[in-house]
C-alpha positions as a Markdown table, in Angstrom:
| # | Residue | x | y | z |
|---|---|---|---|---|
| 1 | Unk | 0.0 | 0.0 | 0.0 |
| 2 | Unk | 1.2 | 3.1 | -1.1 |
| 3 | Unk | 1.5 | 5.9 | 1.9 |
| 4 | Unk | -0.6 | 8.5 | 1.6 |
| 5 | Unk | -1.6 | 11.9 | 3.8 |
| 6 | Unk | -4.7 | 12.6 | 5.9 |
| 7 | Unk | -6.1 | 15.5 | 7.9 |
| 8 | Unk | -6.4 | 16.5 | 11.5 |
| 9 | Unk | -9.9 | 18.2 | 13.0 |
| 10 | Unk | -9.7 | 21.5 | 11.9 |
| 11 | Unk | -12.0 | 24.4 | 10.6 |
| 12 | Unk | -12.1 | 27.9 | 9.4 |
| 13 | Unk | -14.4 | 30.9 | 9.2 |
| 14 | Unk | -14.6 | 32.8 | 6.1 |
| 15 | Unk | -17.2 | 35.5 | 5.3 |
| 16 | Unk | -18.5 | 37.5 | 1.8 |
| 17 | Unk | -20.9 | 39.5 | 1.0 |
| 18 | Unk | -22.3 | 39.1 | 4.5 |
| 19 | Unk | -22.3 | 35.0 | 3.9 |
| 20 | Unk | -20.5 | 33.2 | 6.6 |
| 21 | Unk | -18.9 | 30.1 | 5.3 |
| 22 | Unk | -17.6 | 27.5 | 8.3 |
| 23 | Unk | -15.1 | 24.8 | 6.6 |
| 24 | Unk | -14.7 | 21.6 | 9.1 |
| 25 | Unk | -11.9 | 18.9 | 8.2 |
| 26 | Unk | -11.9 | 15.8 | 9.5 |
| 27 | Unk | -10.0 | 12.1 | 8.8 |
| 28 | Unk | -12.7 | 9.6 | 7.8 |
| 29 | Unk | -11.5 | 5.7 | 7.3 |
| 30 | Unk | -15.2 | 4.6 | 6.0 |
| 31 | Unk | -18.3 | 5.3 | 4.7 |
| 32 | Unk | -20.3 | 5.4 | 8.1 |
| 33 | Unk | -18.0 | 7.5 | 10.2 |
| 34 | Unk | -18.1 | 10.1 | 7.2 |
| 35 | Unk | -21.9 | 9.5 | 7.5 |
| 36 | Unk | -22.3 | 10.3 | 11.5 |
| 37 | Unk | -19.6 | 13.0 | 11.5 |
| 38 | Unk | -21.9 | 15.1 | 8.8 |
| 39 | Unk | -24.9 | 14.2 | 11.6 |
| 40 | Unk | -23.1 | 15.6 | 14.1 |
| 41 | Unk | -22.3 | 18.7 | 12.1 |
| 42 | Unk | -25.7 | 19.2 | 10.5 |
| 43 | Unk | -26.7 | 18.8 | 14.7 |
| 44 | Unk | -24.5 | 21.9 | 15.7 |
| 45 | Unk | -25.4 | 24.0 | 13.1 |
| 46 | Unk | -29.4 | 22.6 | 12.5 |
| 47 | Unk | -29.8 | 26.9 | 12.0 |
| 48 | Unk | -27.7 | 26.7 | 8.6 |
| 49 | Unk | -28.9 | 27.2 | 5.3 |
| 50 | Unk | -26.5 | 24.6 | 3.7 |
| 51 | Unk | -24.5 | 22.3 | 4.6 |
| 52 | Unk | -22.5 | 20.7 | 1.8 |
| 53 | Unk | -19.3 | 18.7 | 1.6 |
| 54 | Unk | -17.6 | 15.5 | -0.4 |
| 55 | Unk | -15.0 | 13.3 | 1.2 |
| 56 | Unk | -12.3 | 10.9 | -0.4 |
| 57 | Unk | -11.8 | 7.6 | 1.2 |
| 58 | Unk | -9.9 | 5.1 | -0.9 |
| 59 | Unk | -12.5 | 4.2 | -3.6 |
| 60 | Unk | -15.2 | 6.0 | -2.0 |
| 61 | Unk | -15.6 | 9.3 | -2.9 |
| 62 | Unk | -18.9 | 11.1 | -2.3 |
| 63 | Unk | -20.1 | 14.8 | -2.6 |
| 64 | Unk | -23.1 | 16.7 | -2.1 |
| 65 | Unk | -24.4 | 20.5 | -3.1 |
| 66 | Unk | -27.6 | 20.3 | -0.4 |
| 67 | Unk | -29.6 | 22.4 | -2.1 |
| 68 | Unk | -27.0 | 24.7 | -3.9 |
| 69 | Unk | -26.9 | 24.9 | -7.5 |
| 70 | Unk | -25.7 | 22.2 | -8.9 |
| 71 | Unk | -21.7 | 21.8 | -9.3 |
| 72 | Unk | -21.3 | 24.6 | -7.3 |
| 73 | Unk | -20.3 | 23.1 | -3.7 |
| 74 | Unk | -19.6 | 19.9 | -3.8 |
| 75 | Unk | -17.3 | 19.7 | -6.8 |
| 76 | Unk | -15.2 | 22.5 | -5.7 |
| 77 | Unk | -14.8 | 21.0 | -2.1 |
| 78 | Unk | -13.8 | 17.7 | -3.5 |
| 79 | Unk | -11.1 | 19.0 | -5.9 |
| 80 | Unk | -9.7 | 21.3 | -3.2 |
| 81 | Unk | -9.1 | 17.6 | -1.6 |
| 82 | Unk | -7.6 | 16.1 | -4.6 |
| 83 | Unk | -5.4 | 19.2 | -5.3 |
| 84 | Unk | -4.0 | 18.7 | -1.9 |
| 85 | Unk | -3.4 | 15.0 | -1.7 |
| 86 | Unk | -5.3 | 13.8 | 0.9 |
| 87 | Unk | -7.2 | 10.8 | 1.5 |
| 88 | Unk | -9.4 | 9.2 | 4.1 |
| 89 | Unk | -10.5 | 13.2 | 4.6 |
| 90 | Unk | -13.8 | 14.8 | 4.6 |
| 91 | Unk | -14.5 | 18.3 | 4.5 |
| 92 | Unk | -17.9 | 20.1 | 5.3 |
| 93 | Unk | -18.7 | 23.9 | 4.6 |
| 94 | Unk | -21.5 | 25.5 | 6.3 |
| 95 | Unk | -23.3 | 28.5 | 5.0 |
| 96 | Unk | -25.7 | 30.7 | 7.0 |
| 97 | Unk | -26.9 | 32.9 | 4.0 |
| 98 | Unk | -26.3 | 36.8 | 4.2 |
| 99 | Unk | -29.2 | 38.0 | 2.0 |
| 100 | Unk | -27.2 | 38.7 | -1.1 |
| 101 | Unk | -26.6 | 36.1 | -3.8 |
| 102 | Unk | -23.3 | 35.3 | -4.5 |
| 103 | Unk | -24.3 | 34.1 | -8.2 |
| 104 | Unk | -23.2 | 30.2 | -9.4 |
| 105 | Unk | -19.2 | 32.0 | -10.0 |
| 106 | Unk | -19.1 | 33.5 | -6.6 |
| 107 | Unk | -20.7 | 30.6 | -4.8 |
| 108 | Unk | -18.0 | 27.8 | -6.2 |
| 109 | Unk | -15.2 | 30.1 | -5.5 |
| 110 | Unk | -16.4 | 30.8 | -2.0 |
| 111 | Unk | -16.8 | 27.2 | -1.3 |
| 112 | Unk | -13.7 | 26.6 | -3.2 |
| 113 | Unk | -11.8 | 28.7 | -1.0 |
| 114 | Unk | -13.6 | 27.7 | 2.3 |
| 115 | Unk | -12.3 | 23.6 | 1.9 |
| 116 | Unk | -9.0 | 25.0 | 0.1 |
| 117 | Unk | -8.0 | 27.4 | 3.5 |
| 118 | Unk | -9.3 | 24.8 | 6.4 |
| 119 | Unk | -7.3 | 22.0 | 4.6 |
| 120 | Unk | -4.1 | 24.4 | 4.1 |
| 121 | Unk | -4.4 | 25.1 | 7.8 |
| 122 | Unk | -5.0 | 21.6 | 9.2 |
| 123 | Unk | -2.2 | 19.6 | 10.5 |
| 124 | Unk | -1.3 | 16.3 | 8.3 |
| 125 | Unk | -1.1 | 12.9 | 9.1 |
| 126 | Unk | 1.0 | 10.5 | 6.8 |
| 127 | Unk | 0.2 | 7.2 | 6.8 |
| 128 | Unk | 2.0 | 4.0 | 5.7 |
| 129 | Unk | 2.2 | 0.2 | 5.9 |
| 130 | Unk | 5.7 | -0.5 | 7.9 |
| 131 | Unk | 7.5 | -3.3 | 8.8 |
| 132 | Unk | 7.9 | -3.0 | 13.1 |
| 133 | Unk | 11.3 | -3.9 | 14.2 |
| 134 | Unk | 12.6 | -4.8 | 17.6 |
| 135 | Unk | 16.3 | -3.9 | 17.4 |
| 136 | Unk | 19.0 | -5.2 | 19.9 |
| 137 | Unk | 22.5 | -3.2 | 20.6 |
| 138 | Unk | 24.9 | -3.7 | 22.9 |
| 139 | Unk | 25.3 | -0.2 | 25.6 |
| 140 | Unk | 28.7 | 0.4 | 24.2 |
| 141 | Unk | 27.4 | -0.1 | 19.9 |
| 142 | Unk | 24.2 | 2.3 | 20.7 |
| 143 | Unk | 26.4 | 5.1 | 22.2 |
| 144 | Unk | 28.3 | 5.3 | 18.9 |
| 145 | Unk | 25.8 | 5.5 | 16.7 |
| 146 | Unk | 22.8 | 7.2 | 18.8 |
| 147 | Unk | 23.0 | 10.4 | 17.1 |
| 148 | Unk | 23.6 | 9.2 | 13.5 |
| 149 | Unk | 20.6 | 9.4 | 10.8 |
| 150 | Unk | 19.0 | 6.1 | 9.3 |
| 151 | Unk | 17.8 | 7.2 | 6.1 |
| 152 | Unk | 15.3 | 4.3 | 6.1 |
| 153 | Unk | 13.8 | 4.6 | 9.6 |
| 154 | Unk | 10.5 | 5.7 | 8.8 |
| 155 | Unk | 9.5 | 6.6 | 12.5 |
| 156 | Unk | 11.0 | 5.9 | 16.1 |
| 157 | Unk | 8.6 | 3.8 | 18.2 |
| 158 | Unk | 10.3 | 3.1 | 21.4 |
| 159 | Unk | 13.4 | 2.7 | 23.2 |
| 160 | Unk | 14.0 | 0.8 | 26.3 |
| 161 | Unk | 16.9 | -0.2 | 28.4 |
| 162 | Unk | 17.4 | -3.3 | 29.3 |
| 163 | Unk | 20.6 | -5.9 | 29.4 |
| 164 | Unk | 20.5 | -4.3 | 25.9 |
| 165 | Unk | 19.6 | -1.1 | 24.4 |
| 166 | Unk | 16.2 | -2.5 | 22.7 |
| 167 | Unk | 14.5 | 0.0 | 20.0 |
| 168 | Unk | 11.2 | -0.3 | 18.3 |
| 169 | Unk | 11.2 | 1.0 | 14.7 |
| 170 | Unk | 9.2 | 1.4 | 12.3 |
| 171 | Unk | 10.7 | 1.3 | 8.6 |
| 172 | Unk | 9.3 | 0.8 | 5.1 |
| 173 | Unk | 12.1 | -1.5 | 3.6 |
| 174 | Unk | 13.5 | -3.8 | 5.7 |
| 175 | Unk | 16.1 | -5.2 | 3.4 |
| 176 | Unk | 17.7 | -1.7 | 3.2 |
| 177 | Unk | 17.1 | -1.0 | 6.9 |
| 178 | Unk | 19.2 | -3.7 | 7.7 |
| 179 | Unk | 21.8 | -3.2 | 5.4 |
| 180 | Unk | 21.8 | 0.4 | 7.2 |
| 181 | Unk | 22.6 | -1.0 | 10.3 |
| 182 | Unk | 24.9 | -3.3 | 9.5 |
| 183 | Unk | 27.3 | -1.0 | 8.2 |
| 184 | Unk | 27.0 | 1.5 | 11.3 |
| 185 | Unk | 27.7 | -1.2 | 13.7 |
| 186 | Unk | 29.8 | -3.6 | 11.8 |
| 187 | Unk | 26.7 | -6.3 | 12.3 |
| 188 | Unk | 26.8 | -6.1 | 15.9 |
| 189 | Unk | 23.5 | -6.1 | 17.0 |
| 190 | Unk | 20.3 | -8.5 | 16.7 |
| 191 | Unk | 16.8 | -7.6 | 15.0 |
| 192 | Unk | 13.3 | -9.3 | 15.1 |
| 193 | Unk | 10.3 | -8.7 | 13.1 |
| 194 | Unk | 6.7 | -8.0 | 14.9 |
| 195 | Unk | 4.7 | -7.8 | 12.0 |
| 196 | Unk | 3.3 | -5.4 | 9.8 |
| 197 | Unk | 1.0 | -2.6 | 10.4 |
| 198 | Unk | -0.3 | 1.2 | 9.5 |
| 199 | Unk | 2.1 | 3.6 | 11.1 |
| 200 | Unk | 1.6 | 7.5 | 11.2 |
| 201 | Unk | 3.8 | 10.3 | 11.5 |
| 202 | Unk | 3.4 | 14.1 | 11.0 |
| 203 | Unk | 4.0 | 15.7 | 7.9 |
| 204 | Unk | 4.5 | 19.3 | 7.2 |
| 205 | Unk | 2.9 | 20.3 | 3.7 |
């Protein structure tokens, strides 16, 4: 599985021509947690006039104008998600309507900028399939090379001292990992595999 970058909660107030737009990101793995997250937000703002979003989850990807002309709210939140690079994200703007209309042009820009701005501002999440490594060192190995950069570490996942120095990593390519470590020890230390799983770090984009 290829890694790819998600969202953290976030949202963002913007306001024209006295039409106050909310955008509200959030990660969303599946179909029903995209589906009680809008519940919740149609909930908090029941007073809205629209409430329109589209979220990208693997192959699902859903959008929805609620009541706006057509192709002018969901379509421009869902490629302001695609033009970032983000999956498993959903993003909902709210409009409370300020008596002047905005026009089919104005309203897809306004929208358009809404999702573009919360998702710009939300922190992000990478997410990839790593091999977890329990790695074994000798005191004496690990103070020589504590400090130097593993280009394949993906992410740090523990550290523990015991009769040996014993880390938990997290890497992508095990094969090179190793290869890695070999040469900054001279093959002095012992490695064993716990399995595969999803592993996140933050990203700055």
């Amino acid at each position: 599985m290829n890694p790819f970058v998600t969202v953290a909660a976030h949202e963002y107030e913007y306001i024209v021509q006295k039409s106050r737009f909310i955008g509200i990101c959030r990660r969303v793995r599946e179909d029903a947690e995209a589906a009680e997250i809008l519940a919740q937000i149609r909930r908090k703002y029941r007073d809205a006039t629209h409430v329109c979003h589209a979220y990208l989850s693997g192959e699902s990807a859903r959008s929805s104008d609620d009541g706006e002309p057509s192709g002018t709210a969901g379509v421009p939140i869902m490629e302001s998600i695609r033009a970032a690079g983000l999956q498993q994200t959903l993003v909902a703007v709210v409009r409370y309507f300020g008596g002047i209309k905005l026009g089919t042009g104005g309203l897809g820009r306004a929208y358009a900028h809404t999702a573009s701005e919360v998702l710009r501002a939300a922190n992000k999440t990478e997410v990839a399939e790593c091999t977890v490594l329990r790695v074994s060192l000798e005191y004496s190995v690990y103070k020589k090379i504590e400090k130097r950069q593993v280009q394949s570490l993906y992410k740090s996942m523990g550290l523990e001292y015991n009769k040996t120095v014993d880390l938990t990593v997290a890497v992508r390519e095990e094969a090179q990992f190793i290869a890695e470590m070999t040469s900054l020890t001279q093959g002095k230390f012992s490695v064993v595999s716990e399995g595969i799983c999803l592993v996140e770090r933050s990203v700055k984009i």
